[in-house]
Each structure stands twice: as C-alpha cells, then as structure tokens.
C-alpha positions in Angstrom: -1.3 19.4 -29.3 -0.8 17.5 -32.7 -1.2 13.8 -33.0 1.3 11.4 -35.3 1.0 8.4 -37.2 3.5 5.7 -38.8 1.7 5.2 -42.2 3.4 2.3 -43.3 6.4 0.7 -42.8 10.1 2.3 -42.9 8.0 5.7 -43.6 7.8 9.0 -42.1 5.2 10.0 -39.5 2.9 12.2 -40.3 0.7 14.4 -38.4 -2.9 13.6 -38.7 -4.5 16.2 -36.1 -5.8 18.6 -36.1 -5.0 19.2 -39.6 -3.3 17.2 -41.9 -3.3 13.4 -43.5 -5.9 11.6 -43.4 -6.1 8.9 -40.2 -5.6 5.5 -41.7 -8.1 2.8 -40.3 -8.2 0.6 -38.7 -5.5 -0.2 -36.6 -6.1 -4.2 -37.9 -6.7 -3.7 -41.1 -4.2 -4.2 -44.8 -2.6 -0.9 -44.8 -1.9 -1.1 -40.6 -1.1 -4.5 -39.2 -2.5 -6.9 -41.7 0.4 -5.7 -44.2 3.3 -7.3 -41.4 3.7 -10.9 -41.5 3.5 -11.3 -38.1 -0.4 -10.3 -38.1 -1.0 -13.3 -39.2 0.6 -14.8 -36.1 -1.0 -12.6 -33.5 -3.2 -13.0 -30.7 -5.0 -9.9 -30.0 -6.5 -9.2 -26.5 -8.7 -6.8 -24.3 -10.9 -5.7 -22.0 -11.3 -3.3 -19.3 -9.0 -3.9 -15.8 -8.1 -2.0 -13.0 -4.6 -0.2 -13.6 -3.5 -2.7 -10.6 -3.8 -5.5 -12.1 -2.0 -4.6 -15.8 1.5 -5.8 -14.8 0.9 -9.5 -15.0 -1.3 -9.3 -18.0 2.0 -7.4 -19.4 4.3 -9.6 -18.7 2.3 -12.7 -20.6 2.4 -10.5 -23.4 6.8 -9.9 -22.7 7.1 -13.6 -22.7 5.0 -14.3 -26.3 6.6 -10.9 -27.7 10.3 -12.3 -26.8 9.9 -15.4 -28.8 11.2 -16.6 -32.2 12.1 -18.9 -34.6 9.1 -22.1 -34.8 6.2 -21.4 -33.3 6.7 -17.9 -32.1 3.6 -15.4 -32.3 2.7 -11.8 -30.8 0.6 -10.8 -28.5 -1.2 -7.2 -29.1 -2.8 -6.6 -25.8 -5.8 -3.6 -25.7 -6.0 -3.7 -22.1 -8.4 -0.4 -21.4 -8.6 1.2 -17.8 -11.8 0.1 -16.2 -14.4 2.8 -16.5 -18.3 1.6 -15.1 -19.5 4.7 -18.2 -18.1 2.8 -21.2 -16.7 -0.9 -20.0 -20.2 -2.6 -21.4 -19.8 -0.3 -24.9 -16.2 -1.0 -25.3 -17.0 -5.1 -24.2 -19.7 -5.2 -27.3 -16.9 -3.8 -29.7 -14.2 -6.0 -28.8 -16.6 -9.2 -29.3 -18.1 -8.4 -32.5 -16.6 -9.8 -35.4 -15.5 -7.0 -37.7 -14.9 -4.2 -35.2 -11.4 -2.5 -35.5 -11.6 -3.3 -31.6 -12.0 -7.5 -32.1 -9.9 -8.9 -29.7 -9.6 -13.0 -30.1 -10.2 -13.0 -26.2 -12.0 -10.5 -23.6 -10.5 -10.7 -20.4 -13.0 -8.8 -17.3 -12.2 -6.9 -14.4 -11.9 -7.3 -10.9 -15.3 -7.6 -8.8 -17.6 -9.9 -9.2 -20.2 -7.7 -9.5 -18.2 -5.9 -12.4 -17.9 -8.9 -14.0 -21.4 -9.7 -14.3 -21.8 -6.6 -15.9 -18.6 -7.5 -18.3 -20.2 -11.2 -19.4 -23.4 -9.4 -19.7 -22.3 -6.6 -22.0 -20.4 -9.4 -24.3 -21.7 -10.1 -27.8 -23.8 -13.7 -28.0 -22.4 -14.3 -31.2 -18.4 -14.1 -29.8 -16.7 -17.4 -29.9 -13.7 -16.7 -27.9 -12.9 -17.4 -24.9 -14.0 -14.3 -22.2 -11.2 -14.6 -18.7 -12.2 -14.1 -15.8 -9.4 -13.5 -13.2 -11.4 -11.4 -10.7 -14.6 -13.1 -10.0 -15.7 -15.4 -7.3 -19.1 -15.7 -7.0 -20.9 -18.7 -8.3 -23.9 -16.5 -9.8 -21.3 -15.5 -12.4 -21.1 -18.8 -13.5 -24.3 -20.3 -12.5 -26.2 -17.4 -14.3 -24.5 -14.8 -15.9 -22.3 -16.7 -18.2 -24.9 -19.6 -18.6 -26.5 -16.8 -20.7 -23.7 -17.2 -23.4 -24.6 -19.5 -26.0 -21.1 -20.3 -26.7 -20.4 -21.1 -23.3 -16.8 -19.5 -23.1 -16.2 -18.2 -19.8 -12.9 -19.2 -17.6 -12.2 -18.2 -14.4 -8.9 -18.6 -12.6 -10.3 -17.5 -8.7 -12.0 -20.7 -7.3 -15.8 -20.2 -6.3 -17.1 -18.9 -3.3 -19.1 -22.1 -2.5 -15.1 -24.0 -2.4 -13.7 -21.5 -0.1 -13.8 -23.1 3.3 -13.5 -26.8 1.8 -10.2 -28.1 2.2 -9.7 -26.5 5.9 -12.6 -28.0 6.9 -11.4 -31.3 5.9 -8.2 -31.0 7.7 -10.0 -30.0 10.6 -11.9 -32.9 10.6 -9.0 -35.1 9.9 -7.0 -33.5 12.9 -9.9 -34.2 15.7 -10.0 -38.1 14.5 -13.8 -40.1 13.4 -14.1 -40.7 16.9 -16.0 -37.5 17.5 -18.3 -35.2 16.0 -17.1 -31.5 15.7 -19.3 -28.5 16.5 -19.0 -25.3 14.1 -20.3 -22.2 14.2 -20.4 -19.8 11.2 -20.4 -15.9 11.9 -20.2 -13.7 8.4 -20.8 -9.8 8.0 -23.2 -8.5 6.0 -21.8 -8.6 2.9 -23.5 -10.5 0.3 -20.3 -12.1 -1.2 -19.6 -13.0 3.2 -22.4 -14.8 3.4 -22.8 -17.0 -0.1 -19.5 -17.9 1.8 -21.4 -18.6 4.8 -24.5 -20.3 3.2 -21.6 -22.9 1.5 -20.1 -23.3 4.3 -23.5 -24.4 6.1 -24.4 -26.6 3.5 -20.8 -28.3 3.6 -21.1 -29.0 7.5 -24.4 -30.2 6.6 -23.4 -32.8 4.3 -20.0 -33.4 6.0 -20.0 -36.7 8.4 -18.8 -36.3 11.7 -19.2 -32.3 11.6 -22.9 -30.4 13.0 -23.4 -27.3 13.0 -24.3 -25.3 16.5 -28.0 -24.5 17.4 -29.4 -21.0 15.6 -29.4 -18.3 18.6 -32.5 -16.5 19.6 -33.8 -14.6 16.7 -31.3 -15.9 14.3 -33.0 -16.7 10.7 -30.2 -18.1 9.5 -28.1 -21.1 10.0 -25.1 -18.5 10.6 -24.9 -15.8 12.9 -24.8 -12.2 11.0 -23.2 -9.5 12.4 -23.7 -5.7 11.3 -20.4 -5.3 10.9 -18.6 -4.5 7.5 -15.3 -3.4 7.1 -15.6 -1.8 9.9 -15.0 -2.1 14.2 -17.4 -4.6 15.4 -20.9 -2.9 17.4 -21.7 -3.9 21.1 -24.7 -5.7 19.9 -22.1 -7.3 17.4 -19.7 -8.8 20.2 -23.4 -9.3 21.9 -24.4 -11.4 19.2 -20.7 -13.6 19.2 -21.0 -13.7 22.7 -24.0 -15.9 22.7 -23.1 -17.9 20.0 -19.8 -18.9 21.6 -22.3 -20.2 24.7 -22.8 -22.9 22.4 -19.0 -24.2 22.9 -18.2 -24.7 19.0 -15.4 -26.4 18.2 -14.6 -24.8 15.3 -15.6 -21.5 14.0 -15.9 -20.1 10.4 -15.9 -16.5 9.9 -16.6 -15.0 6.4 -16.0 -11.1 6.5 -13.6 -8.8 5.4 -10.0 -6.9 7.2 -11.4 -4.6 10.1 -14.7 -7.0 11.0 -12.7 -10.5 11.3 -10.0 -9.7 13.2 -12.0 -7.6 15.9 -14.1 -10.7 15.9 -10.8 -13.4 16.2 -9.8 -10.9 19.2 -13.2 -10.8 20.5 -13.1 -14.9 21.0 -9.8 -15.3 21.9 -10.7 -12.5 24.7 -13.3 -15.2 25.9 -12.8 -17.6 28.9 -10.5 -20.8 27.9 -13.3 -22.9 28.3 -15.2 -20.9 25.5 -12.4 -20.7 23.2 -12.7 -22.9 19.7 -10.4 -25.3 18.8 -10.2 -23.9 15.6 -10.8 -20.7 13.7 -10.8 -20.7 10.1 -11.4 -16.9 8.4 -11.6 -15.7 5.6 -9.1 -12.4 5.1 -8.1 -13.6 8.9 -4.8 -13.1 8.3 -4.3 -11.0 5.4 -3.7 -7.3 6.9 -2.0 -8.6 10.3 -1.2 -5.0 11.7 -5.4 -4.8 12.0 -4.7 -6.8 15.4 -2.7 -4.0 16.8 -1.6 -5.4 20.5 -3.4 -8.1 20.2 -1.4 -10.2 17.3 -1.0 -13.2 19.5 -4.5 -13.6 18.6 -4.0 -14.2 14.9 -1.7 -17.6 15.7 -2.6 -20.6 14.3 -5.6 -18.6 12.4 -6.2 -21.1 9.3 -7.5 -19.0 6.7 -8.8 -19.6 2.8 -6.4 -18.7 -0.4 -6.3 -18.9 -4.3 -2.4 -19.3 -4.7 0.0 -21.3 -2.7 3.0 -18.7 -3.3 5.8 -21.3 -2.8 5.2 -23.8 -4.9 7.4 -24.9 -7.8 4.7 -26.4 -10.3 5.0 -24.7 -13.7 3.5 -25.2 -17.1 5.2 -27.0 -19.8 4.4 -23.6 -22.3 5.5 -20.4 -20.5 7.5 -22.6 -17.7 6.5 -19.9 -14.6 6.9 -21.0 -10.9 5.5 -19.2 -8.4 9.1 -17.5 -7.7 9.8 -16.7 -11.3 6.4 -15.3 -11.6 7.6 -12.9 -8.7 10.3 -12.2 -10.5 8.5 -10.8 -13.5 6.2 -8.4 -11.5 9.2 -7.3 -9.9 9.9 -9.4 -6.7 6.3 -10.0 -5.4 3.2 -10.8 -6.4 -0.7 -11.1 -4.4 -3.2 -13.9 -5.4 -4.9 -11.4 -7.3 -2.1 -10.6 -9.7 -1.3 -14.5 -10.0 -4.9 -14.9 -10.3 -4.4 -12.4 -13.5 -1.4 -14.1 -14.4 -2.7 -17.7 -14.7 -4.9 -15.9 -17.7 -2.0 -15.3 -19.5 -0.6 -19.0 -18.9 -4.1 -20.4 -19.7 -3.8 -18.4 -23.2 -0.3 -19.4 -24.0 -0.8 -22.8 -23.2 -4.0 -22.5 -25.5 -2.5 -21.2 -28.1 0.6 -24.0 -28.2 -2.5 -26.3 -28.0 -3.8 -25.0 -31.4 -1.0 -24.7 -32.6 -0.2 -28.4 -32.6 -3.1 -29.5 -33.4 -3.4 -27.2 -36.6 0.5 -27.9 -37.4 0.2 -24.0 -38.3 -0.5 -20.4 -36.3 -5.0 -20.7 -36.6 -6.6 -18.7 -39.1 -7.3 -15.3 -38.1 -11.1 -15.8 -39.2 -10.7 -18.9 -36.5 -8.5 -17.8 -33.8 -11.1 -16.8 -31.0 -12.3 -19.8 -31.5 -9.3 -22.5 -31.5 -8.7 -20.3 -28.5 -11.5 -21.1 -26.6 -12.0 -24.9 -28.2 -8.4 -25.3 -26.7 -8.9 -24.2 -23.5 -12.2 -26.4 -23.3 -9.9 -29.2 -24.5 -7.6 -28.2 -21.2 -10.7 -28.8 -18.9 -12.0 -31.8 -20.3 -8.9 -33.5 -20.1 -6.5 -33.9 -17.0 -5.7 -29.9 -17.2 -2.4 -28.0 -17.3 -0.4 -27.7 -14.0 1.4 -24.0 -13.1 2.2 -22.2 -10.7 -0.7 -21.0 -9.8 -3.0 -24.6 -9.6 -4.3 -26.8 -12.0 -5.4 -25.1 -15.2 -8.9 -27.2 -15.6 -12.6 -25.7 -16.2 -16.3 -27.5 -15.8 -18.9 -26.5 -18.1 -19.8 -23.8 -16.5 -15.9 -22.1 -16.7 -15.5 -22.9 -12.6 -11.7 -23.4 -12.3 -11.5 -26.8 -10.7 -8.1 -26.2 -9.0 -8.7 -26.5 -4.9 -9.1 -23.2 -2.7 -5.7 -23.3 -0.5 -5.9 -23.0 3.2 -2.8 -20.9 5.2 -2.1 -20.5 8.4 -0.1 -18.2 10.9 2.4 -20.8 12.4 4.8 -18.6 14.2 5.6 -15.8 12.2 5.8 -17.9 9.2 2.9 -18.4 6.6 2.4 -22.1 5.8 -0.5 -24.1 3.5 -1.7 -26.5 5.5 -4.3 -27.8 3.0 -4.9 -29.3 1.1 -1.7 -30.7 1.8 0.6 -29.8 4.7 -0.4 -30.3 8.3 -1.7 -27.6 10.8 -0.7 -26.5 14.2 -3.9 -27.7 16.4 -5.3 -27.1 18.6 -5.6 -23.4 19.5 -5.0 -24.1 23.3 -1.7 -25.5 22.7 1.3 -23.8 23.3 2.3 -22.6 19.8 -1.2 -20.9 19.5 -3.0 -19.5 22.2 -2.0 -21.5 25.6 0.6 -18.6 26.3 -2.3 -15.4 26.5 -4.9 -15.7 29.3 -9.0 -13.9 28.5 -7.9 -10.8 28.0 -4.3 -10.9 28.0 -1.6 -9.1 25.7 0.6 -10.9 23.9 3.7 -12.2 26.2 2.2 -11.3 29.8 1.4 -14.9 31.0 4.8 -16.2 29.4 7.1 -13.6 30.7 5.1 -14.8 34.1 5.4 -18.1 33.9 9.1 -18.1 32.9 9.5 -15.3 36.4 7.8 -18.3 38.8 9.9 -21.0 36.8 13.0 -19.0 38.2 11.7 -18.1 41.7 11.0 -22.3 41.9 14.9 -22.8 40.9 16.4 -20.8 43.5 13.8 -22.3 46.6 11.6 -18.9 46.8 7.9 -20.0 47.2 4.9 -18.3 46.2 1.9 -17.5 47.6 
C-alpha cells in the first residue's frame, strides 16, 4: 500500500512510502499549514474521545469552517479514537508547546475515571484551556485538575454532588413548610452511585424541613447500599429495601444505574399503599423505559436528574444553536452526552469571538491557547453565556455552574419539572400510581373499576 502527500499548494501528490520523497514535517509547520493564510486564523484541537461522541465535536468544527468574510477562522480538529495504551502519551504531545501535535485546546473523554487519567497525563506548563464534556465526579475538579498550575479545566456535565438538588427543592416546595419530609437514599455499589448518595445525605442534612430516615440494622452508612449493579436486584437486595421502606419515607432517592433502579422503583411500587413514597427521584429512573417490562406503570411520575433540558430554545449569541437546531446538526437527535460534547464546541466559539474582540485581531498563534482559556475564565467570572444547553459559566475549580435538570414521566410525555416547571405529586394520585394496586399490572384495577362503574349504572349490585 503506498502513502501520498500534497507538498505544497496547487502541486502534485507525491508518494512518500515506502519509497520515494521525503515526508515533509510537520503537519504545522512553514512548508504545510503555516504557508496558507488562514493558519494564522486557526484554532487547532485534540484529544482522545470515544468514536460516539465525534459528531458534535464535528459539527462545531462545520459551523467555524463555513464562515467568511470579518472574523471568520478554521477550526483543525485532531480528534484521536480513545485508546487507554497511548491516550496519556498522545495528551503530553498535544500540550507541549512545540510538538507538531500542539493543539490550542485538549478536550478529554468520556468517564470520569478516564478523565482523571487525561488531566493527569496533561503537560503543567499548557495554558490552554483542557474540556471536559464527560466527567462528573467532583474529585476531578476538587483534585485532579487542582494539580494544574494554570488552572484551565472546564467541564460542561454538572457535578455529582448537584445531581439531586433542584428535585429535591421542588419536592420540598410541593409538600408546603408545614411539614417536615422523610427521605431515604438507596444507591448500588458503584462508587460514582454513592458520591451521589453521600451528596444527597449531606443536602437533606443541611435542607430545612427535610430528615433523613433512621440507618437500618447494620447499615454504616447514612444510605442504604444494595449489591446490586447493573444488574437484577438479589433477595437480600429487596431484603434490604424492604426494611428501609418500614421507615415510611416520604421521598426516596435512588442513585444506581438501568437494570438496578428500575427493579428497585418496581420493588416499592409492589409495596403496600401505605408503604409507598410520595416521591421517587432516580437517577437513570427513566432513561431505558423498556427495563420495566410489564410493569411500566411503575415508572409514572418517576422524577429523575438530567444535564440538558432538550426543549429549550436558549441559544448563544456566537454559534446561535437551540436545542432543536443542535438536533438538526447531529442528524435529528441528540443525548445529553452529545449536547454535553457539543456545549464544548459552543464554549470555544464563543471564546474565540471573545478574543477576538477584545484583541480587534484573530490572537497570536504564540498566544492562542491562552486567550482561549483567559476567555473562557472571563465567561465564568462574569454573568456567563446562555445556549442551548445551560448557562456557559465555570468556578475556579472549572465546575460548570449551570443547574442539574430534573425530568419526569408525566403520561407518556417527558417534562422538566425543575428547576422550573411543576411536577405531578403525589405518587398516589391518579395520574401516577392510584390506578395499580401492590402487585398489580398496569391497567388491571382501572379496567376494574371502570367494569363496577358500569354494573352501578344499569342497578346490578355487587357483592
């Protein structure tokens, strides 16, 4: 197999493997890209991502590459396929200053254990900004990129330690200040499941007119742990539930993942009506539906945590996305992940115009890491950019300070109930639960009711 390359412009190719010219290198350097004009108006980036997540990255890069006339400028993007052998290599070479592999900023996969390993891999000395789309963990933040003396991580998933917030205050707000609401916490045994789970006990904690429920017998934590992960709950699982449900909460939290929260949603909702919550709030409750089989009518009125609110029409004033043209450009649909991954690009165009402006002129090349990054800290210092996917707005640490968004299953419709919007509550009333009986299938006890309802009209009585 022989190998081509364009040396120069309006040349010939020429074959440069196995045999033949010499390779000219680097790809960034005055006989390659640095000879075009437009090199000095480009913004180069890379990193290592899952294939999945390319597309949105892609179609930032579509959008810059489209423009022209004042204030038009390229986007190169080096966007590698994630591979745990040579991520932390390639991370070091795109982050040292010199190396044809420079990028003016890294963006990190998904996983926010992979990430870790990304912001740990990156060079100290790299003043650009380093994205992170796929990370949720607070450690990242709170340790890993605290270990940058730059300071230039940017994360577009709000933290773990946020995730339950706003449903919890709309649950508060929908049972009044005249009483004080009981909430148990049940997470698998994921360690990313419970940091949920440890916030979310430290939130009830410091929450007025919310307690949480005794610890049951041998319980170290302030949450119940189940075995379960990913997977069908154990009998000493439902065993575990079981007793904590004794406790009557009002409200209960569930941190896991699809195949251990739903069996644990049906496991309650299975329970006596005087055991059942008012409220469930879980996280991935409702995002793989078919995992409650027959017993969907279970997942009604299931509030559960999100990063994007998919029908909104905020957009940015630089690349002008709304949640529905955003769609459009990944080809009709989109998950929070992918906007996650998009918001990068929105937070680098909108950085970019921001340099731009200030400078009067496209930044330096010597410079443009780090108008990148100055910009984007400019963004979270200030009032922050709105788009379609939240407000664009960091702390110090690079915690995106947009609010976690909190669904839930009203009907068979989707709907954010906070933090704005107003939820269907509570679960004993007839658009939730009321209709299904302990143990019952969805429809039985109406398709019952409305038989007796019909008996009554023509004078037959039961007995």
């Amino acid at each position: 197999m022989f190998t081509e390359q364009l040396q120069g412009y309006g040349s010939s190719k020429m074959i440069v493997a196995p045999m033949g010219a010499a390779i000219t290198q680097p790809i960034s350097g005055a006989s390659c890209w640095a000879a075009s004009a437009e090199y000095n108006t480009l913004m180069r980036i890379g990193g290592h991502i899952q294939d999945t997540y390319k597309a949105p990255i892609k179609a930032f890069a579509d959008w810059a590459n489209a423009k022209t006339g004042t204030g038009a400028y390229r986007v190169l993007q080096y966007m590698m396929t994630y591979n745990v052998s040579t991520m932390a290599a390639d991370v070091k070479k795109m982050t040292t200053v010199g190396h044809p592999m420079y990028v003016d900023a890294l963006i990190c996969p998904y996983s926010s254990t992979i990430v870790k390993a990304c912001v740990d891999a990156v060079n100290h000395a790299y003043a650009g900004p380093v994205m992170v789309f796929g990370g949720a963990s607070d450690s990242i933040y709170d340790v890993n990129c605290q270990a940058l003396p730059n300071k230039n991580c940017f994360a577009t998933l709000t933290v773990a330690s946020q995730y339950t917030q706003t449903g919890l205050t709309a649950l508060k707000a929908l049972m009044g200040n005249s009483s004080t609401g009981k909430v148990l916490v049940i997470s698998n045994s994921n360690s990313f499941s419970k940091s949920v789970a440890a916030a979310t006990v430290a939130m009830v904690n410091t929450t007025a007119g919310l307690v949480l429920t005794p610890k049951g017998a041998n319980q170290t934590e302030a949450y119940t742990e189940i075995s379960a992960q990913k997977t069908a709950l154990t009998d000493a699982d439902k065993t575990l539930i079981t007793n904590a449900m004794a406790a009557k909460p009002d409200i209960v939290v569930i941190t896991g993942h699809n195949k251990d929260v739903e069996p644990a949603i049906i496991h309650i909702g299975q329970m006596s009506a005087d055991l059942r919550p008012k409220a469930v709030l879980a996280v991935n409750g409702l995002s793989q539906l078919a995992n409650y089989g027959t017993n969907k009518v279970y997942s009604k009125c299931v509030m559960m945590p999100t990063q994007w609110d998919s029908s909104t029409s905020n957009k940015d004033p630089v690349i002008g996305w709304t949640s529905a043209a955003f769609k459009t450009a990944l080809g009709g649909s989109a998950t929070y992940q992918e906007a996650s991954a998009g918001a990068v690009g929105v937070s680098l165009a909108n950085a970019m115009h921001a340099s731009m402006s200030t400078a009067s002129t496209f930044p330096v090349l010597a410079a443009r890491a780090a108008s990148l990054k100055t910009s984007l800290r400019s963004m979270g210092n200030g009032t922050g950019v709105s788009s379609f996917y939240g407000l664009l707005k960091w702390d110090a640490k690079g915690k995106i300070q947009k609010p976690m968004y909190t669904t839930q299953l009203q009907g068979d419709t989707m709907k954010i109930v906070a933090p704005t919007g107003k939820a269907e509550y509570p679960l004993s009333s007839e658009k939730c639960w009321a209709e299904v009986s302990a143990g019952q299938v969805s429809g039985t006890r109406t398709t019952m009711l409305g038989f007796t309802f019909l008996l009554t009209i023509f004078g037959i009585a039961l007995i």
